[in-house]
N, C-alpha and C positions, 0 to 999 in steps of 0.2 A: 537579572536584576530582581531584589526585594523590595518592597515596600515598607516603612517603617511608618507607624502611626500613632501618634499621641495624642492623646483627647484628656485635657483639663475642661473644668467647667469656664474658665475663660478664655482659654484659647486651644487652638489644635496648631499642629505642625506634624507635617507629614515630609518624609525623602527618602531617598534609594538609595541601596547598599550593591556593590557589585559581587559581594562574599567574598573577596581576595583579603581586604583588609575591613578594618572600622569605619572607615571611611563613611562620614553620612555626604549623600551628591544630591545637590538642585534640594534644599531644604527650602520650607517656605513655611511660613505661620501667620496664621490668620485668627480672628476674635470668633469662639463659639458660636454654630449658627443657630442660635433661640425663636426665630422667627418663622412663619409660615407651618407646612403640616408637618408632622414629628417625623417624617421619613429628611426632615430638609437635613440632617448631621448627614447623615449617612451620604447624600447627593455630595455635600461639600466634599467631603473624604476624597469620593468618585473624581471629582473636579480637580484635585489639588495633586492628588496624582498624576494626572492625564497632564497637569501644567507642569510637574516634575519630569515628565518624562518628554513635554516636548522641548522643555529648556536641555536634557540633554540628549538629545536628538533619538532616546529609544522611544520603539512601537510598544504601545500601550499593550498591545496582549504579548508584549514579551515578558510585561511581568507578572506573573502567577501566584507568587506567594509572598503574604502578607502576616507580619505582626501587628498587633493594635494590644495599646497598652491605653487602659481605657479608665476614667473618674467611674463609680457606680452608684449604687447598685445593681444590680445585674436581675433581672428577671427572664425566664426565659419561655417565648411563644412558638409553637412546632418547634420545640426543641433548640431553638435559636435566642440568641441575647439580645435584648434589648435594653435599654437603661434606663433604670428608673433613680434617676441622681437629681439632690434637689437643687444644686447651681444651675440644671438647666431645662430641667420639667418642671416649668410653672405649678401644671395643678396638682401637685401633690401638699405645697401647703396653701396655694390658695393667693388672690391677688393682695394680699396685705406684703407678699413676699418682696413684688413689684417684679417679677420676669414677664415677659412680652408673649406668652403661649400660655393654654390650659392643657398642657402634654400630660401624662401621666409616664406616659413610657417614650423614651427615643428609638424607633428602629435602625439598627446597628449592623448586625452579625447579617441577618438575608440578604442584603442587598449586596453585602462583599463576597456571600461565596456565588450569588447570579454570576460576579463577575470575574472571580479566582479561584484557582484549583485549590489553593492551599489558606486559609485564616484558621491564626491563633490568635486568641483573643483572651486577653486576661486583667484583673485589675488592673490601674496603673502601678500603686505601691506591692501588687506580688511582682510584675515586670520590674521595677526598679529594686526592689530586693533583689532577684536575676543577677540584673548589671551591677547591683553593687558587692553581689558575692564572686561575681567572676573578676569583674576589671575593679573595684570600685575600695571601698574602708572597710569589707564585709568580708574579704577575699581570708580562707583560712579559717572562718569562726562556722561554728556550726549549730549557736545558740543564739542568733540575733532579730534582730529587726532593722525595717526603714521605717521610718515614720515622715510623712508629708505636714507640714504646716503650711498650705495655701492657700487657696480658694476655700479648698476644703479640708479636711482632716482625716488622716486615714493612715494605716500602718500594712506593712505586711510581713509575713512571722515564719520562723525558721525554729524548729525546738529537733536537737536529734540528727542535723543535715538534713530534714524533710521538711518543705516549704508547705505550709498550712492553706487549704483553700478552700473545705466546707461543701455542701450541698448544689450551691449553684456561683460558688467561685465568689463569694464575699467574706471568706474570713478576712478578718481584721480591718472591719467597718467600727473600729473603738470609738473613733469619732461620732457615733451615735449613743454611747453610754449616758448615761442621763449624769448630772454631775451636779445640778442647781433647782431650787424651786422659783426661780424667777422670772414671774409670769410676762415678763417684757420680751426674755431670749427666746427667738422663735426661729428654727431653724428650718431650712428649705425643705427637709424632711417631713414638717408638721410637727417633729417635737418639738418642744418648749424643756427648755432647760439642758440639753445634752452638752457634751462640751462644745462641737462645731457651732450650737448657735451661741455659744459664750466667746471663741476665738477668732471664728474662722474668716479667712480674708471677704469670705461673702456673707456674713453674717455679721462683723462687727460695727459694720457704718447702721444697720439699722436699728442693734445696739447702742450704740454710743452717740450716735450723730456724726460720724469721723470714721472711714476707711482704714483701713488697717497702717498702713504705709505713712497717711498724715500723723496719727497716734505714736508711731514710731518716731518719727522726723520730732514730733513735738518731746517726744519722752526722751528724748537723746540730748536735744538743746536745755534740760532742764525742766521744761512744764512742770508743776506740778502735780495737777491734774490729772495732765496725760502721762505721766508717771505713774500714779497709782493705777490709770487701769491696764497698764503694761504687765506691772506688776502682778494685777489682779488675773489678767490672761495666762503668765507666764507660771500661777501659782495652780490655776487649772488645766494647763495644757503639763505641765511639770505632775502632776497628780497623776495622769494620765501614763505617762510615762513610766511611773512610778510603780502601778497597777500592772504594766503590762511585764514588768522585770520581777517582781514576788508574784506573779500568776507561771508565768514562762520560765522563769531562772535563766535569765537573758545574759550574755556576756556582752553584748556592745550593741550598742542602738545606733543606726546614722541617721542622719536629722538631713531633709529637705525640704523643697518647696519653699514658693517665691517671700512668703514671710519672713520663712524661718532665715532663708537663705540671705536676703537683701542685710538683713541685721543680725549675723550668725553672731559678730564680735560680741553686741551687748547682749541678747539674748542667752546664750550658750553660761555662762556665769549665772547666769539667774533661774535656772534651769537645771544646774547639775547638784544645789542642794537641794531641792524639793524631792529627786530621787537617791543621794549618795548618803544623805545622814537621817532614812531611816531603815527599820529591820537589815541592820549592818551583817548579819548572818548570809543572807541572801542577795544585798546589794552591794558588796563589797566586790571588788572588783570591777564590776559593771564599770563600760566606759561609756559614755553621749561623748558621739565623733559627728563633725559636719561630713557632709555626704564625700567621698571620696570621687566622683564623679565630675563633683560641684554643680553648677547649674544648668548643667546638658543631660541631668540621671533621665528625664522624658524620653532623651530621645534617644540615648543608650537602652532603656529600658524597652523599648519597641523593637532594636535591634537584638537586644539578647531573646528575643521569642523566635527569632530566625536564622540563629547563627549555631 
């Protein structure tokens, strides 16, 4: 048995794979643990495994190796990973954010090899790239991207069939590109203005007064209101996009995460001009596809680290 692990900043799900098929077995998910001392993710992990395994009646040290597809950024202490992601380290920007910790960093990576022979651990959107190039709307292109619209913002990048990953495994943290001088958007990061504290599903209620999800629901019935900042979202998350297909020379981007996904129909329209009608030279062709995975890429993408 494997372990598959997903860490969003609002929720985890963890479950085991027998490696015969795809199969995910004894899945459970639970609300990110924010609370108490910054080793407490890690414990939950630990916990939620041991409850996967005794719903299907294996012995915990039969299982040894572990994927973990992981929100970040990613810092790393003796050589190990810890996170320093602002959906769920308070104190990197501070209690105006409103999270329940002054963590800096989440301890992650030590506590899973104490207890397995084997952890990979890798963004979540380079993992869900993975799954979306083997099983998923990725399969066959050798120029693309995933890009997450949820909690948080984040892409992970393919140019050449080589999956881009950086110094300590955070390429394609675009979601911190600055994008706005608007000294209100304050992202969990501590920047002020990047796109994540413009869009992102943890960052727009304290923008706007309004959660992501309600903004949507309102934008869709009409609002007016909540219409233009849909729009105003979709003109900078689409900008985004834009940037990463004339930087990359991307042929297909897959679009995920619980935003994008929950309202792929009206979002996806409003989104494919801000990228297809400009520098036509380079963005022609380019396709934005919803996630071929659909709403399970978390936890395929935990599985493609161990299959």
């Amino acid at each position: 048995m494997k372990a598959c692990i997903d860490i969003g900043g609002t929720k985890v799900a963890v479950s085991l794979n027998d490696g015969r098929s795809l199969e995910l077995l004894g899945r459970r998910s639970e609300p990110t643990a924010k609370q108490g001392n910054n080793d407490a993710l890690a414990r939950q992990v630990l916990r939620m495994v041991d409850e996967a395994c005794a719903e299907l009646g294996v012995l915990p040290q039969d299982v040894q190796t572990v994927g973990v597809s992981s929100c970040g950024p990613f810092v790393k202490a003796a050589g190990r990973v810890e996170l320093a992601t602002p959906n769920i380290c308070g104190g990197m920007a501070g209690a105006e954010r409103g999270l329940p910790n002054d963590w800096k960093t989440a301890v992650l990576e030590a506590p899973l090899h104490d207890r397995f022979q084997q952890v990979r651990l890798e963004n979540d959107c380079v993992a869900a790239l993975e799954a979306e190039r083997r099983w998923g709307a990725l399969q066959g292109i050798d120029h693309c991207a995933y890009v997450t619209w949820s909690t948080g913002v984040g892409t992970g990048l393919c140019v050449d069939g080589r999956v881009l990953r950086g110094k300590n495994g955070n390429a394609g943290h675009a979601g911190h590109m600055f994008a706005s001088d608007n000294g209100k958007a304050l992202c969990g990061c501590g920047n002020v203005g990047d796109v994540e504290s413009l869009v992102a599903g943890g960052s727009v209620a304290h923008l706007y007064g309004a959660d992501a999800a309600t903004l949507m629901q309102r934008a869709q019935a009409g609002d007016p209101a909540a219409l233009r900042i849909v729009d105003e979202m979709c003109r900078v998350f689409g900008r985004l996009l834009y940037d990463l297909v004339v930087s990359l020379d991307l042929q297909r981007i897959s679009l995920g995460g619980s935003v994008f996904w929950n309202n792929r129909d009206f979002l996806l329209p409003r989104l494919r001009p801000h990228v297809l009608e400009h520098m036509k030279p380079v963005t022609a062709g380019c396709e934005l596809v919803p996630a071929g995975l659909e709403n399970r890429v978390g936890d395929y993408a935990a599985l493609a680290l161990v299959s």
